[in-house]
C-alpha positions, 0 to 999 in steps of 0.5 A: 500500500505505501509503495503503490501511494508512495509511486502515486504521489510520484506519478510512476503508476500506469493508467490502469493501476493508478484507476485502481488506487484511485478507487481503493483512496476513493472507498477505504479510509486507510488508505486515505490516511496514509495517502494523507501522511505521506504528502505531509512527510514529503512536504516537510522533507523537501519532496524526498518519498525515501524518508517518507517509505517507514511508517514507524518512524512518525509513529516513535516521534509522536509517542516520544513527543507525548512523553513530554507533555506534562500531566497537567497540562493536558488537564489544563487543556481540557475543554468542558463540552458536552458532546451532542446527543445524536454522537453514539448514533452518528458514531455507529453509522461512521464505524459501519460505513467505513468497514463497508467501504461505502462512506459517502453514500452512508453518510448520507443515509446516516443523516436521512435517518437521523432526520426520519427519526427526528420528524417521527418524533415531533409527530409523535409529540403533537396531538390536538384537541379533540370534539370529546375533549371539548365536550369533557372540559365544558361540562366539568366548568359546568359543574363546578360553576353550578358548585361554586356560584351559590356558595359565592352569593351565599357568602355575599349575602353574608358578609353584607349581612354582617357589614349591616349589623356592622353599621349598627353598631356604629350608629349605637356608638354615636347614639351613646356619645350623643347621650353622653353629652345631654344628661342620657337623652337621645335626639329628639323628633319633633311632632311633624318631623320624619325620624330620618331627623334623629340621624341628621342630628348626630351630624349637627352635634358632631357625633357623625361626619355627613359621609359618616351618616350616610354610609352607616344609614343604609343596610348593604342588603337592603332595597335602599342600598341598591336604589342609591346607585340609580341615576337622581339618588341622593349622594349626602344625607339632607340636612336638618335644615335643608329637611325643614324647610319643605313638607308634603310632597316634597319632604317624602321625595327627599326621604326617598332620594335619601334611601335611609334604611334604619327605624330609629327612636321618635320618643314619647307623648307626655301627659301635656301630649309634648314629644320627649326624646327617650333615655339611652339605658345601656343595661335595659337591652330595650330596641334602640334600632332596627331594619326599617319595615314595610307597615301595613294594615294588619302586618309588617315584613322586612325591607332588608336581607331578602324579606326574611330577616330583621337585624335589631339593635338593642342599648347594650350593643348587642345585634340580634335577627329576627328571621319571621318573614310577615310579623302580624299586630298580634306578635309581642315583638312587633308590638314592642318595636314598630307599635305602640302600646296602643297598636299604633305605628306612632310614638309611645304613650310613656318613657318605656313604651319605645316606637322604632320608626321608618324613615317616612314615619314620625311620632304622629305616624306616617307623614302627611301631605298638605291639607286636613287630617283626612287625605293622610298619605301612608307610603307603603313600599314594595321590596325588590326582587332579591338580585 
């Protein structure tokens, strides 16, 4: 094999054997190395093959230039590179080819494969959505919205029910500061005057800011609270003056636009028949407040939490529901918030005789238009349907 390279490289070959080492450099990778070192060997000694004919001479150059390399260098000399990871199999196929004596057509078929397999693959990989995966997915979210979504407006309805005894309790507050300051009474309301005046009058004491009054005067789960989002509604309580000032018509106008939705005391007819403000007896756990109803006739039911319960505040501070839906006049507790001793939605014949009026009573009862007794006006409100 050297010689016939050897007379290759010098051109001293015959057509024929020349075609056939032609077709052994072509086929076989021995035989390209060697043609390989050969040329190097002749370039460094000026063109000489003689010195170019034994193999074993670079052979014992190179093993001695390799006993000179120190150790550490050679670790110095590393290179982290992590090797691709198609190496085994492009390793296997260049092994296979070159003992075939078929490189460059394996070559070739080595890179086909590798992308035949690569494309298989990525196919294998790739699904998409099917009809009853749809289907599946759409009727779990169903599901859990049919779970989920009433307990949400459950926990709503809670939390403003909680938030409404919140509010309760505010006003309780200001009620027992107001007391505080003028020998236990509480604010008075006048013979013609709407009870929405008790709660004015804790701003004119100072008791209450007037944002303070008309964001605690109203029950978040009440029909009132959802009115004062309608266009025209009030965004300040009226003050006392300004609730003075007109009568009739026009003063239940401004109590509706206010959307007031507590009963508060109105006081007692004396002896003399003068209205008295009521004393604020902490220890006495008497009504002090109260979810505004809807009076009628021969029964009440609430305005707030659906139509089926009653928050009521007591002096001592205390919140306690009532959950009847109608209260008929027979009923103690009825008697004891919304009438009088007499069975009248007025105020109370003595100190201990409470009246919780509406917003739209006052301790003559409902308010009046202009005019004689007989074209008395009672208001009676029909709650909204729950949202």
């Amino acid at each position: 094999m050297t010689e016939d390279l050897i007379a290759y490289l010098m051109d001293d070959l015959s057509p024929e054997r020349r075609a056939e080492v032609d077709a052994k450099l072509e086929t076989d990778v021995v035989w390209r190395w060697e043609l390989q070192r050969l040329q190097e060997c002749m370039t460094a000694g000026d063109g000489d093959a003689n010195s170019c004919g034994d193999a074993s001479a670079p052979a014992e150059s190179a093993a001695s230039a390799l006993a000179t390399i120190d150790e550490s260098s050679i670790h110095d000399a590393k290179v982290d590179v992590e090797p691709p990871l198609d190496l085994v199999k492009k390793t296997c196929c260049f092994v296979e080819d070159s003992a075939s004596g078929k490189f460059k057509v394996e070559k070739k078929r080595c890179s086909k494969k590798q992308a035949a397999f690569t494309a298989e693959t990525a196919g294998a990989c790739k699904r998409s959505w099917s009809l009853a995966d749809v289907t599946v997915a759409s009727g779990v979210g169903l599901i859990l919205a049919a779970l989920i979504l009433p307990a949400v407006q459950n926990g709503r309805a809670a939390a403003r029910t909680d938030q409404c005894a919140n509010n309760m309790g505010s006003l309780g507050m200001a009620i027992e500061n107001y007391a505080g300051r003028h020998a236990g009474l509480m604010p008075a309301v006048n013979r013609n005057e709407p009870s929405i005046m008790f709660f004015t009058r804790l701003v004119d004491d100072g008791d209450l800011t007037p944002q303070q009054a008309f964001e605690l005067s109203v029950c978040p789960d009440s029909v009132q609270a959802q009115e004062r989002f309608e266009d025209g509604a009030l965004s300040r309580l009226p003050s006392t003056m300004e609730l003075s000032s007109v009568t009739g018509l026009q003063l239940l106008k401004l109590i509706a636009l206010a959307n007031v939705s507590y009963a508060a005391p109105v006081g007692y007819f004396n002896a003399e028949g003068e209205v008295q403000p009521l004393k604020f007896n902490p220890g006495a756990e008497l009504p002090l407040m109260t979810d505004a109803p809807i009076i009628g006739p021969n029964a009440l039911r609430s305005n707030s939490h659906g139509g089926c319960r009653q928050n009521v505040l007591s002096t001592s501070g205390c919140v306690k529901p009532y959950t009847v839906c109608v209260l008929s006049q027979e009923d103690k507790r009825m008697r004891n918030i919304h009438l009088n001793d007499a069975g009248v939605a007025a105020a109370g014949t003595s100190s201990d005789d409470i009246f919780l009026a509406p917003p739209d009573h006052g301790p003559n009862g409902p308010v009046v238009l202009n005019g004689p007794p007989q074209f008395q006006l009672n208001i009676y409100l029909v709650p909204a349907a729950p949202r």
